[in-house]
N, C-alpha and C positions, 0 to 999 in steps of 0.2 A: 386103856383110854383110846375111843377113836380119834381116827384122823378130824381134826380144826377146821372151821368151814371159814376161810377167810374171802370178805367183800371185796370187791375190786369195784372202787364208782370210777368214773372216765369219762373223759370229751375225745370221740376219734374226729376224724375230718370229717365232715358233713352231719354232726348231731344236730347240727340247730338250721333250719330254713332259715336262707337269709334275710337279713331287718333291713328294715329302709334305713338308708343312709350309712351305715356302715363300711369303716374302711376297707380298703382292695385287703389287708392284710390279716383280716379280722380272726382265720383262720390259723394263723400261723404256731399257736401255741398248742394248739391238739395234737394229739398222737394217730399216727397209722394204726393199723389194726394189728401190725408185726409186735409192737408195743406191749400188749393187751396177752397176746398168743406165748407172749415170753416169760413174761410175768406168771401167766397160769402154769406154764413150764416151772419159774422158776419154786412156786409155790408146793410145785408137785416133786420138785426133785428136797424138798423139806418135810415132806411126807404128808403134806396136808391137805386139803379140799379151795380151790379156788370156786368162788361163786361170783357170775358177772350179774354185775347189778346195772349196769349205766352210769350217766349223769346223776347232777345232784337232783335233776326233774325228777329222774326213774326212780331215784331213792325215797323222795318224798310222799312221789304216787305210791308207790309199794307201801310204805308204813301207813298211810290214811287208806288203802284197801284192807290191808292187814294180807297182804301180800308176799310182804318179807321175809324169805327163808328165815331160819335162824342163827344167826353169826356171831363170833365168837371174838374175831378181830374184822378190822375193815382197812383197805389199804387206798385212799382216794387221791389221785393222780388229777382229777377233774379242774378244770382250770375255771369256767362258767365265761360270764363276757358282760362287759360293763362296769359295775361298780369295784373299785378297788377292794372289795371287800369278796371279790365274787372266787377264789381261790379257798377262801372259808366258809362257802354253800354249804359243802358237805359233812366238813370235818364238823360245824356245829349242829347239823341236824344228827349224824352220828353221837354227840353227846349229850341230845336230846332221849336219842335208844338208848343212852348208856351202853354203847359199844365200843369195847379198848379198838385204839386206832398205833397204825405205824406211821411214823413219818412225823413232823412238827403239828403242833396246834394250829387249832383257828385264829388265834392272838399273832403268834411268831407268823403265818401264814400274810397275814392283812399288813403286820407291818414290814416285814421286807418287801412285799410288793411298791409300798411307796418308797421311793429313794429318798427323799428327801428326810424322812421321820427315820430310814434304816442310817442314813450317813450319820443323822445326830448321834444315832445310841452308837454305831461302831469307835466316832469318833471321839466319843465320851467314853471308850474301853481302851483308846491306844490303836486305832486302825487308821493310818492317814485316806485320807476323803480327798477328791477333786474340787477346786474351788471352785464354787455353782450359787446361782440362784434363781429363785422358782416363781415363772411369771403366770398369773391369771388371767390377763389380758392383754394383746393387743400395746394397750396404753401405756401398759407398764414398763415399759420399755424405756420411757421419757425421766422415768425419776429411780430408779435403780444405779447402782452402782457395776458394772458388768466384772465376770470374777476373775477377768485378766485379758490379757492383751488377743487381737484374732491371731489366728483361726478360732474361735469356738466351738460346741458340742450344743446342738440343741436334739432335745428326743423328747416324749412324754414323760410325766412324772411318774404315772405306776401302770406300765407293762411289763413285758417281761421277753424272751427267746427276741430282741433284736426288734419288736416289736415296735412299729413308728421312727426307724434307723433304716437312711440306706445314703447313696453318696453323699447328697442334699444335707445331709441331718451335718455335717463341718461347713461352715460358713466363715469366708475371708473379711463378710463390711457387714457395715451396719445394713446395708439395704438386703444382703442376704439374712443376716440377722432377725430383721423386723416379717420380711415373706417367710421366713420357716416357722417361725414363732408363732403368724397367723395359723399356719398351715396345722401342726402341731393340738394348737389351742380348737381350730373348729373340727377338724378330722376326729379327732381324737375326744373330745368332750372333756376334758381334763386340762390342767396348766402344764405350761411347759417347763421342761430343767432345760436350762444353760451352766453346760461347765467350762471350763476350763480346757482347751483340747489336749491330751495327752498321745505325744507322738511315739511313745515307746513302744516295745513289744508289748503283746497282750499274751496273759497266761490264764488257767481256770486250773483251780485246786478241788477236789471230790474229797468230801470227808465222810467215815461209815463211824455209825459205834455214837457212843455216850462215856463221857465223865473220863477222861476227853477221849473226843472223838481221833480217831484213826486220820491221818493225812495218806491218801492214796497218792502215787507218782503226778505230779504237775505236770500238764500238758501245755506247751505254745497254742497257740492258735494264729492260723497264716492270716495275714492282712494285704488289703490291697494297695497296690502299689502307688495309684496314683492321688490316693486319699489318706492312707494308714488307716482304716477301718477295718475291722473283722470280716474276715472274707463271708461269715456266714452271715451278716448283716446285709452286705450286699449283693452276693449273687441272688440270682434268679430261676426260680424251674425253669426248664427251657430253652435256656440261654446260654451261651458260654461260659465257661469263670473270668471273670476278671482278670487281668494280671495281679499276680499274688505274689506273696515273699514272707518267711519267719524268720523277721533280722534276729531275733535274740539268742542270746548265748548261755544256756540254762546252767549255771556250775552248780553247786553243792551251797555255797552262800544264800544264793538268791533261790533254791529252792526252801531250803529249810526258812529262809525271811517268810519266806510266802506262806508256806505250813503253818506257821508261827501266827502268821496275821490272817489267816484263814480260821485257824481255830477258836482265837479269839472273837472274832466277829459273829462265828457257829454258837459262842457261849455268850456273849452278848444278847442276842437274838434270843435264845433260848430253845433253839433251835434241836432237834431229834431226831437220833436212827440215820439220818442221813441230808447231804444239803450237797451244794455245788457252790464256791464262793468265785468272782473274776476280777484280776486284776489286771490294772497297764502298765506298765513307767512312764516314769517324766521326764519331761527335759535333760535332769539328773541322772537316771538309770533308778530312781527310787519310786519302789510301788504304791501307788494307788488303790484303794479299791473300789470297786466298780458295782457290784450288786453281789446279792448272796441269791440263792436258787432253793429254797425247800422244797422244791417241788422241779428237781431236774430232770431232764428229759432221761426214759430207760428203752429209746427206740435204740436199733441194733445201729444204726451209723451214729448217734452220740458218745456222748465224754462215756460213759461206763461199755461200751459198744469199744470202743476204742481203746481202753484198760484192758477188757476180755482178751482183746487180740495182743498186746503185750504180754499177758500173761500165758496166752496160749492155751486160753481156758474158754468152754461153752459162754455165749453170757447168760443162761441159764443159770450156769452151776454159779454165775458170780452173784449172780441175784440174789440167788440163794443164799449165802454170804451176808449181802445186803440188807435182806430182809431180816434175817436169822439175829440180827441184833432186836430191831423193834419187837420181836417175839422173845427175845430176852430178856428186854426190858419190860415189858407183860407179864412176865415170870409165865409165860405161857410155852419157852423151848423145851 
């Protein structure tokens, strides 16, 4: 049997000319082309054929030319832009080919993007939630019930990588409140979440594998100092870092908690092959969770970039790894 010719669809920086009106950050969820370059490494060190297809644009053109190599599995990293649904551009025109894919569905894809619909089902499995509620406008502000005392958390309802978060997004009054909330609601075209703000550490759990999934080593993530936000929310290309700090104190308890409610939320979700789940603490030191990620970043400075170098391995060869499940799950290893 020869080597597998496995799809690669993808959003790098700069695939889409930019749209009128669109926010300063619009790009943030794409990948470099380092990304892309690793993947095809890591495809190759599994002995197989990487084929770069593009976006879910280029996939579409290709199958209505009749274009399309022919593929065997498809791996789509593709993020698109606009509708919450636009993370399952691809994976559904892919099962339109009827082509095995790696990675979550178009289903688990559409809903972990929304927080709001992702908090119900994790919180309906046993995964505590932040107390939040989800404004459509402006007005709503007047007759809601807010989901605890200030500081609060305001961000969009379904982004993703930090996406519509930077200092701004913790608000001390109501009159910060009501200006982020606008901001939020017209930038962004969607309704706003307000949560709860949680001042604890923040941590991100990586799970590989199926029935159940693998818990890879939890990682902190530094926050800034003079907000408690994820330092990757707010720094800036360009710019200096922030004053940053990782108060937390990772023991053996509070990892395995988090393994524990990570996985769950990975099988709630229904999630595949692989996800990225984040949590905070509370007031308490008790975790929250914060979003699940089916579609985490595999650039060389992220969480699996990060892992590699723990491990003291290529991230090639960890991809490899990575991927080697969803080709298992295919019954294609």
């Amino acid at each position: 049997m020869g080597a597998l010719a496995i799809g690669l669809v993808y959003d790098v920086f700069g695939s889409y000319p930019p749209r009128p009106g669109e926010p300063p950050d619009a790009e943030v969820e794409y990948e470099p082309r380092a990304t892309i370059d690793v993947l095809e490494a890591a495809i190759a060190t599994l002995g197989q054929r990487a084929i770069r297809v593009g976006n879910a644009h280029a996939l579409l053109e290709a199958s209505q030319a009749g274009t399309l190599p022919h593929l065997d599995a498809a791996l789509s990293i593709a993020e698109g832009y606009g509708s919450r649904n636009r993370e399952a551009w691809a994976p559904v025109l892919l099962d339109l080919l009827e082509i095995p894919q790696l990675g979550s569905d178009a289903l688990s894809r559409s809903l972990s993007l929304d927080k709001v619909w992702t908090h119900a089902v994790v919180s309906a499995a046993g995964v505590p939630v932040p107390d939040h509620v989800s404004v459509e406008t402006p007005r709503d502000l007047e007759k809601i019930n807010l989901p605890g005392p200030f500081p609060l958390f305001v961000k969009p309802r379904w982004e993703g990588t930090a996406k519509g978060i930077d200092a701004g997004s913790r608000v001390a009054d109501a009159a910060a409140l009501a200006e982020r909330t606008r901001l939020v609601i017209e930038r962004y075209g969607q309704p706003a979440l307000i949560e709860r703000f949680l001042p604890g550490p923040e941590y991100t759990v990586s799970l590989v594998g199926n029935d159940p999934p693998e818990v890879w080593p939890v990682l902190q993530r530094a926050l800034a100092r003079d907000s408690g936000i994820g330092l990757h929310a707010v720094e800036r290309p360009g710019r200096p870092a922030p004053a940053h700090h990782a108060p937390g104190t990772l023991g053996g308890d509070l990892e395995a908690a988090l393994g524990r409610l990570a996985r769950r939320a990975f099988t709630a979700l229904r999630c595949r092959d692989f996800a990225r789940a984040d949590f905070k603490l509370d007031a308490h030191g008790r975790p929250r969770f914060l979003e699940i990620n089916p579609l985490p970043t595999f650039a060389p400075d992220g969480s699996f970039g990060i892992l590699a170098e723990l491990r003291g391995q290529p991230l090639d060869r960890l991809l490899a790894e990575v991927l080697g499940h969803g080709l298992a799950r295919l019954g294609l290893a």
